[in-house]
N, CA, C and O atoms as a Maestro MAE file, in Angstrom:
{
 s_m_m2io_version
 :::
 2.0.0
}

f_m_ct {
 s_m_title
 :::
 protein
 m_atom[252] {
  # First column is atom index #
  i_m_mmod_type
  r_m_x_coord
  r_m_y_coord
  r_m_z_coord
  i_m_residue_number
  s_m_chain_name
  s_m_pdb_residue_name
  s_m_pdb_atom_name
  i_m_atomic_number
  :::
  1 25 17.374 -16.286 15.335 1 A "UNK " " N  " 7
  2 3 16.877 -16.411 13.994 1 A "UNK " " CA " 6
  3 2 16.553 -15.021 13.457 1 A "UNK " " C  " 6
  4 15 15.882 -14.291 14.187 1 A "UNK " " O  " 8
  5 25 16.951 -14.565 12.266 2 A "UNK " " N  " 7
  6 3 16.788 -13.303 11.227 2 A "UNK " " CA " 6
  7 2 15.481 -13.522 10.869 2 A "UNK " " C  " 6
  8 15 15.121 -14.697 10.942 2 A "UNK " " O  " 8
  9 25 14.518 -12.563 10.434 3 A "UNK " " N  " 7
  10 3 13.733 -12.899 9.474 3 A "UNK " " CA " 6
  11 2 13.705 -11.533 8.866 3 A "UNK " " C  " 6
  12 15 13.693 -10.476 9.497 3 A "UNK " " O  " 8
  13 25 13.696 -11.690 7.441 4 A "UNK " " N  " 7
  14 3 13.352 -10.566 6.560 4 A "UNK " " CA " 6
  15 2 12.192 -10.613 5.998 4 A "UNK " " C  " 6
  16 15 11.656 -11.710 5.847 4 A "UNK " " O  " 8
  17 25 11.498 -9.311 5.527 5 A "UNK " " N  " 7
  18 3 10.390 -9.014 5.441 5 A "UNK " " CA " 6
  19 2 9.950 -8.173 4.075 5 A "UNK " " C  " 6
  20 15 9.854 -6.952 3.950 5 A "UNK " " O  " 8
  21 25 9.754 -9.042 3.256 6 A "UNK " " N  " 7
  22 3 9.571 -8.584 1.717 6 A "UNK " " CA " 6
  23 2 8.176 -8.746 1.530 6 A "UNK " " C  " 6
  24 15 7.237 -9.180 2.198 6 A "UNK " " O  " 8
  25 25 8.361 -8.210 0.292 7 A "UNK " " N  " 7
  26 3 6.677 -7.662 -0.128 7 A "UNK " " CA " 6
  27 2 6.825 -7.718 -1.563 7 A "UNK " " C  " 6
  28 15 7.908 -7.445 -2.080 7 A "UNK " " O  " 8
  29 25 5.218 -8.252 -2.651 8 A "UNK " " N  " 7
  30 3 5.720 -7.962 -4.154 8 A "UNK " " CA " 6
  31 2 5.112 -6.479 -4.325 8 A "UNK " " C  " 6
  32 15 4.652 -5.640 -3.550 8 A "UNK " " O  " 8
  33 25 5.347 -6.567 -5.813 9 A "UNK " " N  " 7
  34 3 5.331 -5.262 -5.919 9 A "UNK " " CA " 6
  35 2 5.275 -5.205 -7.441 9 A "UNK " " C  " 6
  36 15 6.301 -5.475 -8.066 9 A "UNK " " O  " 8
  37 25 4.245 -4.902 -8.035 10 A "UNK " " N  " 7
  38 3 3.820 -4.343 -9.387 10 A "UNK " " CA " 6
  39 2 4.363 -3.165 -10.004 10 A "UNK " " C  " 6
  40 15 3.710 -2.122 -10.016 10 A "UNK " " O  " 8
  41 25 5.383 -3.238 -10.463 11 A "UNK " " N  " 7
  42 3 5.951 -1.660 -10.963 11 A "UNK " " CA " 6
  43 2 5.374 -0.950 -12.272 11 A "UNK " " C  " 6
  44 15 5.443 -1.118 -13.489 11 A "UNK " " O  " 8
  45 25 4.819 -0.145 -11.454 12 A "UNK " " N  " 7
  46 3 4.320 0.955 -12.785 12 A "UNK " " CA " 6
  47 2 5.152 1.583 -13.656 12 A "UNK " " C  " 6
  48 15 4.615 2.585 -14.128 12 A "UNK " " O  " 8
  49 25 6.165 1.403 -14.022 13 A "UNK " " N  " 7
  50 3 7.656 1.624 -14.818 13 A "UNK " " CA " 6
  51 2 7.583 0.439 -15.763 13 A "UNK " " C  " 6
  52 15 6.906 0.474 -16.791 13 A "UNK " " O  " 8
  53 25 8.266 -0.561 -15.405 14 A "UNK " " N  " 7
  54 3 8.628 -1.828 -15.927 14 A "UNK " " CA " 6
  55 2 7.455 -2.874 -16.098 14 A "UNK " " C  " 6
  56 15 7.587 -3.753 -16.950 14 A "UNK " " O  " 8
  57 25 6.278 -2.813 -15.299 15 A "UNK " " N  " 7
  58 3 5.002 -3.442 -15.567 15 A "UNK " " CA " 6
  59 2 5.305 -4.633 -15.666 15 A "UNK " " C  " 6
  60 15 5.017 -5.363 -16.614 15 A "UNK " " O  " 8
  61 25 6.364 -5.144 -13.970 16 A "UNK " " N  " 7
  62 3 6.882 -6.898 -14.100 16 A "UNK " " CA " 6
  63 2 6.072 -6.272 -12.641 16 A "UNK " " C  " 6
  64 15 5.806 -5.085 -12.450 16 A "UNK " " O  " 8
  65 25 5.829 -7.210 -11.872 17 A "UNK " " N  " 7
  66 3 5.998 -7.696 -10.648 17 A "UNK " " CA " 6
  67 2 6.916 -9.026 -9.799 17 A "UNK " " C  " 6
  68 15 7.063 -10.248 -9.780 17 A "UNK " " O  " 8
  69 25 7.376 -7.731 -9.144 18 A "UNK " " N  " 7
  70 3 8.568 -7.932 -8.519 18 A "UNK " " CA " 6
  71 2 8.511 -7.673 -6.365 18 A "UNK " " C  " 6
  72 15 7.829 -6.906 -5.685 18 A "UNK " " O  " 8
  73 25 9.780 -8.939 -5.880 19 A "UNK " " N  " 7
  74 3 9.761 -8.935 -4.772 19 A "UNK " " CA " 6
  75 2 10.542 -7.666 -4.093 19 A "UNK " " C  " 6
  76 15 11.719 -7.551 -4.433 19 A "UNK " " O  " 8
  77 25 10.106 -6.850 -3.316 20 A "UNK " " N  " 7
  78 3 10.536 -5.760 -2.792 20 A "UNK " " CA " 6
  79 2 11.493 -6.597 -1.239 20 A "UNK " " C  " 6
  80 15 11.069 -7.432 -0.440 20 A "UNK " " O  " 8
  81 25 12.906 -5.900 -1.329 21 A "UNK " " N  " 7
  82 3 13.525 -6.135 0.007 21 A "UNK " " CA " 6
  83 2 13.725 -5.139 0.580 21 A "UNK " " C  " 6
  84 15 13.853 -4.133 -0.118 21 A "UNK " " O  " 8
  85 25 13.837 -4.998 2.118 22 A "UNK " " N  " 7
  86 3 14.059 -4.160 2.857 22 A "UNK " " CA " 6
  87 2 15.458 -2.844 2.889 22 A "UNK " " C  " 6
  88 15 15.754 -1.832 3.525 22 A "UNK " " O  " 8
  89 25 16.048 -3.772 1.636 23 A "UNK " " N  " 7
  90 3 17.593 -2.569 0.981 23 A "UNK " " CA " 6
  91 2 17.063 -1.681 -0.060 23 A "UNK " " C  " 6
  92 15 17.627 -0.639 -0.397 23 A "UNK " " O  " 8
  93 25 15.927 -2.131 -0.580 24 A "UNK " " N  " 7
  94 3 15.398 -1.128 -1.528 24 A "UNK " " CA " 6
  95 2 14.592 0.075 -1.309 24 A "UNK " " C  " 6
  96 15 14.371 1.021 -2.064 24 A "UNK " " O  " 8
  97 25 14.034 -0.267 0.400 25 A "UNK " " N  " 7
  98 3 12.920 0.992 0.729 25 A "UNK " " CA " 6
  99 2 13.945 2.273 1.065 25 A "UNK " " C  " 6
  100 15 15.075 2.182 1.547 25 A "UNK " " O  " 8
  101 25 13.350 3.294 0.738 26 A "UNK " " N  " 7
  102 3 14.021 4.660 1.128 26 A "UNK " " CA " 6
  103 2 13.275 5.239 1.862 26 A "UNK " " C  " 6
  104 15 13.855 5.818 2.780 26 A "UNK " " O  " 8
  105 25 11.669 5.374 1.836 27 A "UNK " " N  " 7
  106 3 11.305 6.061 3.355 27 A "UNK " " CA " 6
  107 2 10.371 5.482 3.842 27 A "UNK " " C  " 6
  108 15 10.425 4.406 3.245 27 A "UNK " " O  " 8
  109 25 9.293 5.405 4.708 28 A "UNK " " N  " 7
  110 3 8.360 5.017 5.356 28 A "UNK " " CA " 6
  111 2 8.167 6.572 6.444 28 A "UNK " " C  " 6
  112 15 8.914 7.121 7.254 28 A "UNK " " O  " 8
  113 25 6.771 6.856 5.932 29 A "UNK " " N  " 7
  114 3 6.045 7.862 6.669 29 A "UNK " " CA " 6
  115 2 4.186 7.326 7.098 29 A "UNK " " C  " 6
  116 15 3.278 6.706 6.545 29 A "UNK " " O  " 8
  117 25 4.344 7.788 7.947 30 A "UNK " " N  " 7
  118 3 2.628 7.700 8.697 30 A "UNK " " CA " 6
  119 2 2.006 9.038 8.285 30 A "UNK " " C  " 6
  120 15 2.048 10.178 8.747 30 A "UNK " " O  " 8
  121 25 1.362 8.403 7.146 31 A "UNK " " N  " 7
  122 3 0.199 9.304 6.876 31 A "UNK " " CA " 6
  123 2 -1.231 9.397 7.404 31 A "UNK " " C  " 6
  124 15 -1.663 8.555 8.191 31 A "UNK " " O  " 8
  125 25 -2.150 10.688 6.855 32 A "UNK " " N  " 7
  126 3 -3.600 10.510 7.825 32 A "UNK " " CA " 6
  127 2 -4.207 9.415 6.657 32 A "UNK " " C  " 6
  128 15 -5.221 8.859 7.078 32 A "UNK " " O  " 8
  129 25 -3.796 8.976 5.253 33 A "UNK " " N  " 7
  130 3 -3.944 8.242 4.969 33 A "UNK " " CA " 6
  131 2 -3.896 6.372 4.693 33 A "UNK " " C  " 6
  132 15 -4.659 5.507 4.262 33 A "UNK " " O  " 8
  133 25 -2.414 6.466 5.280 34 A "UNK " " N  " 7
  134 3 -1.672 5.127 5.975 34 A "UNK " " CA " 6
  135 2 -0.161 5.277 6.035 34 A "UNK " " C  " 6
  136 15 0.344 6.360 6.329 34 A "UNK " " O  " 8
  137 25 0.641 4.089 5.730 35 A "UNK " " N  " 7
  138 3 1.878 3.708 5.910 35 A "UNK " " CA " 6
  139 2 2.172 4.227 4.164 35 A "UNK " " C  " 6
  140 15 1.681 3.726 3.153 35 A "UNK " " O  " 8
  141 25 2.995 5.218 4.257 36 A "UNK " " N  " 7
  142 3 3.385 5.710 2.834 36 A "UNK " " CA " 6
  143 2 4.942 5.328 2.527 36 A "UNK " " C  " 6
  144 15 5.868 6.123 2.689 36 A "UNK " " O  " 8
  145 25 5.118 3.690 1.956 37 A "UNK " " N  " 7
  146 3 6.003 3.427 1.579 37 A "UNK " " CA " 6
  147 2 7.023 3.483 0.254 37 A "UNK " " C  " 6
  148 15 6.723 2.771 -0.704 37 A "UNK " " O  " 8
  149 25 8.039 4.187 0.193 38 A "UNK " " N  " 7
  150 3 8.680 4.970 -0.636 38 A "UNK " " CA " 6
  151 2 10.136 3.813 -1.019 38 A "UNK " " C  " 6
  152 15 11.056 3.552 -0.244 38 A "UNK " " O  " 8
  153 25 9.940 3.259 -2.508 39 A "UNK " " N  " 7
  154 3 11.264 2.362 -2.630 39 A "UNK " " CA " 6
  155 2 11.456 2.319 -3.718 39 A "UNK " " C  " 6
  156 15 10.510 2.497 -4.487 39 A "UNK " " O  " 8
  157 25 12.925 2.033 -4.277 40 A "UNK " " N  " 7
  158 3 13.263 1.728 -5.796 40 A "UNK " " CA " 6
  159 2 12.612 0.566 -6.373 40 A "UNK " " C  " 6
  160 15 12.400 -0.385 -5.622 40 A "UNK " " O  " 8
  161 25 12.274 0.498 -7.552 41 A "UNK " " N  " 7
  162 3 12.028 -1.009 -7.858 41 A "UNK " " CA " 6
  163 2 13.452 -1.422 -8.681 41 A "UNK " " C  " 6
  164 15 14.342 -0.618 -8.958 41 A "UNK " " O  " 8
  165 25 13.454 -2.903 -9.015 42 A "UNK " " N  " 7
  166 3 14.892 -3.527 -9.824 42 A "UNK " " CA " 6
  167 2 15.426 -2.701 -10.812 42 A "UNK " " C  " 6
  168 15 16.595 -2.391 -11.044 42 A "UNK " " O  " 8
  169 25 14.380 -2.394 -11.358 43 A "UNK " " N  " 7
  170 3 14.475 -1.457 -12.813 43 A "UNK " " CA " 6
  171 2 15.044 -0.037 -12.445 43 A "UNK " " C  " 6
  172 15 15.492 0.792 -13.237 43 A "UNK " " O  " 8
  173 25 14.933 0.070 -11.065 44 A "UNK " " N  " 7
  174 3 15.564 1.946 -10.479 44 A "UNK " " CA " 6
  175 2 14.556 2.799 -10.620 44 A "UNK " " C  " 6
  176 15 14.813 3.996 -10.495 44 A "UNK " " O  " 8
  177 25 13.155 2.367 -10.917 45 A "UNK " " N  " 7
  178 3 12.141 3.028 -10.485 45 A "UNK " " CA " 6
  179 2 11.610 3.423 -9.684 45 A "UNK " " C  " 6
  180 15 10.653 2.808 -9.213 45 A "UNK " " O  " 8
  181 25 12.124 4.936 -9.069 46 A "UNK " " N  " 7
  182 3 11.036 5.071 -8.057 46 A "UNK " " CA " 6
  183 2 9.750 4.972 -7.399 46 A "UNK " " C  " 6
  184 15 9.100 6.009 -7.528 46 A "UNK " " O  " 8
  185 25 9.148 4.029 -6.711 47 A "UNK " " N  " 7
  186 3 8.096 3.511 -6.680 47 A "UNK " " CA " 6
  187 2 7.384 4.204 -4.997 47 A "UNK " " C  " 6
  188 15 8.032 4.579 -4.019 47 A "UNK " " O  " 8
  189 25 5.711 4.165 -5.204 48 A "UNK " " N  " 7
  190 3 5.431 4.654 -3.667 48 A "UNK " " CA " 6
  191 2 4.221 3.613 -3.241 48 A "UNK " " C  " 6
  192 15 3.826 3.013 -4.241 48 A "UNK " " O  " 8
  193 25 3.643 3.296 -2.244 49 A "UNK " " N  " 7
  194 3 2.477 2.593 -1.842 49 A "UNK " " CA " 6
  195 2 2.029 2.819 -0.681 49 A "UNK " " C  " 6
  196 15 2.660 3.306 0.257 49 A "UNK " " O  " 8
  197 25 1.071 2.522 -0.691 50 A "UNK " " N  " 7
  198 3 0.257 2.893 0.837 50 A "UNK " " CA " 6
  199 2 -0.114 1.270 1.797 50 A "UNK " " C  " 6
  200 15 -0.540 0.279 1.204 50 A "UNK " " O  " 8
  201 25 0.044 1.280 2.715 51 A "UNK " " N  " 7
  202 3 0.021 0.105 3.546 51 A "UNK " " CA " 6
  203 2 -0.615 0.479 4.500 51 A "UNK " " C  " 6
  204 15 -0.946 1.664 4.514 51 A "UNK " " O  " 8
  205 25 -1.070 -0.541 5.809 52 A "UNK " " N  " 7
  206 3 -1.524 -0.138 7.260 52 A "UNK " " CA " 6
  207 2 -2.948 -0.652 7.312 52 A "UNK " " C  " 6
  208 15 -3.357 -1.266 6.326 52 A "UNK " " O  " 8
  209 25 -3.862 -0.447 8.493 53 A "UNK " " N  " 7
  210 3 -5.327 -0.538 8.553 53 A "UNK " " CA " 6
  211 2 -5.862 -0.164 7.741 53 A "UNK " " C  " 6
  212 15 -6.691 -0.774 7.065 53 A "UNK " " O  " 8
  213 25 -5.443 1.113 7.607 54 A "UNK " " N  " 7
  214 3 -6.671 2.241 6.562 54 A "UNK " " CA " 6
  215 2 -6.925 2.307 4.921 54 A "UNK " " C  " 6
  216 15 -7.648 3.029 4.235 54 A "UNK " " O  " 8
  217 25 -5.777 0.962 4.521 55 A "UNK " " N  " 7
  218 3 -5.950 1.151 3.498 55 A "UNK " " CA " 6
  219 2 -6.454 -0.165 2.847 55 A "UNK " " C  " 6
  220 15 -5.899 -1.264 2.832 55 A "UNK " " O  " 8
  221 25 -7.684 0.231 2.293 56 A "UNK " " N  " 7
  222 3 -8.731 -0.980 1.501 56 A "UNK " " CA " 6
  223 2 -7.757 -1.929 0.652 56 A "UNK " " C  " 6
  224 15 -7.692 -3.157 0.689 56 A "UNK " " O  " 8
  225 25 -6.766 -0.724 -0.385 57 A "UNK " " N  " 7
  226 3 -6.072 -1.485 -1.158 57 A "UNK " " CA " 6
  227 2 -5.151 -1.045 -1.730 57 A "UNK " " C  " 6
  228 15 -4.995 0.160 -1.928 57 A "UNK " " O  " 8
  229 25 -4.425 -1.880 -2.075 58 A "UNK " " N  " 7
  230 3 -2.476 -1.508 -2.016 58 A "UNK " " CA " 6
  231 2 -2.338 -1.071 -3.533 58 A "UNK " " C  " 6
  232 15 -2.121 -1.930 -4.387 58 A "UNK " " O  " 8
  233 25 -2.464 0.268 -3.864 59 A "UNK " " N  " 7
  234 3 -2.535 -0.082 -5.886 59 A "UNK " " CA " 6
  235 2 -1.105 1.099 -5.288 59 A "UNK " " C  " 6
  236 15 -0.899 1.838 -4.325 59 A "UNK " " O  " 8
  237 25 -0.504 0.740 -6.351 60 A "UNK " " N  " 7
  238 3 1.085 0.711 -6.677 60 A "UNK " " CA " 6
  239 2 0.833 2.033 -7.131 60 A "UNK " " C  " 6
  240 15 -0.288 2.377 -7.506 60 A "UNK " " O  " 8
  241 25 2.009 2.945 -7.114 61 A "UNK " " N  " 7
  242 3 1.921 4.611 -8.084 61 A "UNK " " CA " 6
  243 2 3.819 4.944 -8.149 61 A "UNK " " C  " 6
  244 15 4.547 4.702 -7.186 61 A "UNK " " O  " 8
  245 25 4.171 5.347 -9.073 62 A "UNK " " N  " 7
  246 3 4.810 5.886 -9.337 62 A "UNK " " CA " 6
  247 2 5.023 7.238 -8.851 62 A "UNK " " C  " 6
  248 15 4.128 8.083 -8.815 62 A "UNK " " O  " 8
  249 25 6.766 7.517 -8.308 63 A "UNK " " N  " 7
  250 3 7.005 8.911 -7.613 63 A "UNK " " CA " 6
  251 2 7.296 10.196 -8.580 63 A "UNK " " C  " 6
  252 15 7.489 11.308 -8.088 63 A "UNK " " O  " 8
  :::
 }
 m_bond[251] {
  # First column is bond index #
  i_m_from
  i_m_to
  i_m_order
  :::
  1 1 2 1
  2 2 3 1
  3 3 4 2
  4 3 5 1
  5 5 6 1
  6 6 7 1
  7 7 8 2
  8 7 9 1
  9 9 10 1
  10 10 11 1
  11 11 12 2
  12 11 13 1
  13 13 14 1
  14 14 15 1
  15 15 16 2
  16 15 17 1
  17 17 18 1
  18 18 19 1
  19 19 20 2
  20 19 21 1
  21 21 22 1
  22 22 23 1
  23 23 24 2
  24 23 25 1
  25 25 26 1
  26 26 27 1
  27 27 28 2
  28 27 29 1
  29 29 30 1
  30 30 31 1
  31 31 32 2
  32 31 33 1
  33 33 34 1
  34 34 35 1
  35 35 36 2
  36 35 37 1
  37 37 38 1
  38 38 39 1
  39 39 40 2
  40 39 41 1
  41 41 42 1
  42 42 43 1
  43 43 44 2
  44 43 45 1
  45 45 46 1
  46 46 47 1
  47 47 48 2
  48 47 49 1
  49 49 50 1
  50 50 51 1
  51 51 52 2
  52 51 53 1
  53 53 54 1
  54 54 55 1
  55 55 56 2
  56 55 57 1
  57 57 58 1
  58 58 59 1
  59 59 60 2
  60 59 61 1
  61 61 62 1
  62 62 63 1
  63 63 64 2
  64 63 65 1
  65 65 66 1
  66 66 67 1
  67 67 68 2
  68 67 69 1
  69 69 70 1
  70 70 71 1
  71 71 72 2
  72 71 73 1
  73 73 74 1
  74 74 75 1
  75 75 76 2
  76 75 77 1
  77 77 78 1
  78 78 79 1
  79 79 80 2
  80 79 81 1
  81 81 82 1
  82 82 83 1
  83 83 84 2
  84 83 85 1
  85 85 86 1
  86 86 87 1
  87 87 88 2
  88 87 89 1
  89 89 90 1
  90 90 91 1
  91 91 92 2
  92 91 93 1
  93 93 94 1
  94 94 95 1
  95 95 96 2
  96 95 97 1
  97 97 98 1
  98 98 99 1
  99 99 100 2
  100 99 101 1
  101 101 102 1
  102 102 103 1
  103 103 104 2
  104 103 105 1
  105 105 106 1
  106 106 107 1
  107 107 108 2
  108 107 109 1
  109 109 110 1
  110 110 111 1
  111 111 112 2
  112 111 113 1
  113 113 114 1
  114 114 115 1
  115 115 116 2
  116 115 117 1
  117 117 118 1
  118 118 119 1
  119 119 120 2
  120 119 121 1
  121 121 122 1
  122 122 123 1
  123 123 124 2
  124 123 125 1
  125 125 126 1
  126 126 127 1
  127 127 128 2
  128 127 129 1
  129 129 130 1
  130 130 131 1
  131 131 132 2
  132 131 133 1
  133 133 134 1
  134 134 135 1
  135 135 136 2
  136 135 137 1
  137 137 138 1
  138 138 139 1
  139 139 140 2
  140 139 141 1
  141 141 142 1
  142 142 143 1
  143 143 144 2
  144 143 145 1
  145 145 146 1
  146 146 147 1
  147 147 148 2
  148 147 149 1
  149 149 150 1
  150 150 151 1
  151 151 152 2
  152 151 153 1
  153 153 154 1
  154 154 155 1
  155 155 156 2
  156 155 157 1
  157 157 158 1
  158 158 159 1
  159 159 160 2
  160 159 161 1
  161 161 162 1
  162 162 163 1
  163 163 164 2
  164 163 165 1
  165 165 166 1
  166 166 167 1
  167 167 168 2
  168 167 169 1
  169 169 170 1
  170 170 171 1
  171 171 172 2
  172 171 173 1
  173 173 174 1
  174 174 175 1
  175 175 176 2
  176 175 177 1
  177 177 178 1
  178 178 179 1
  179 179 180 2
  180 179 181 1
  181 181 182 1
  182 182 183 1
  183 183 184 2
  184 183 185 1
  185 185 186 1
  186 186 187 1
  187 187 188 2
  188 187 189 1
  189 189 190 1
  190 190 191 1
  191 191 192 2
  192 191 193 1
  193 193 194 1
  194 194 195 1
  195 195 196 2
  196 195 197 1
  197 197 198 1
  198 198 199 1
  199 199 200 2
  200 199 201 1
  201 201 202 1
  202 202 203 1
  203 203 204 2
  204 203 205 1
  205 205 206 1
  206 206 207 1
  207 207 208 2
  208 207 209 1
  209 209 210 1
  210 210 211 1
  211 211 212 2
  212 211 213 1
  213 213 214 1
  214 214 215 1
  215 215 216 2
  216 215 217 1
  217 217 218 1
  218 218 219 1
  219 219 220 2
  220 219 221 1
  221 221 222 1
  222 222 223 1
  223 223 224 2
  224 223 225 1
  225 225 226 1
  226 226 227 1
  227 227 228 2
  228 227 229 1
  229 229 230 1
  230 230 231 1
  231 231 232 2
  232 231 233 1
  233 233 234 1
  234 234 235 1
  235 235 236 2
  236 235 237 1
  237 237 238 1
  238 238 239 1
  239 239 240 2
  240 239 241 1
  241 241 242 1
  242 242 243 1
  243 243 244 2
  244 243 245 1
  245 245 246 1
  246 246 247 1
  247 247 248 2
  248 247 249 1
  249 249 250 1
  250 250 251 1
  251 251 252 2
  :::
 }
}
């Protein structure tokens, strides 16, 4: 069994929220701040977020 692993995602561009798939992320780095996830949104907006333990809360930012 596959399972894929999506996430939504509030775009600070287009100001829809939208489901993020795993063809759209471009990087993932471990920061001293958390999981610094780097992906296009639908619209071709470069989009960034922070994920992991350390982070209280997921607010969306533009790259």
């Amino acid at each position: 069994m596959e399972v894929t692993v999506v996430f939504a995602h509030h775009c600070t561009s287009c100001d829809r929220t939208e489901l993020i798939d795993p063809s759209m992320i471009l990087s993932l780095a471990n920061t001293e701040r958390g999981i610094e996830v780097r992906f296009e949104c639908w619209c071709g907006a470069e989009q960034s977020m922070l994920s992991g333990r350390r982070v209280k809360s997921r607010e969306a930012a533009a790259v």
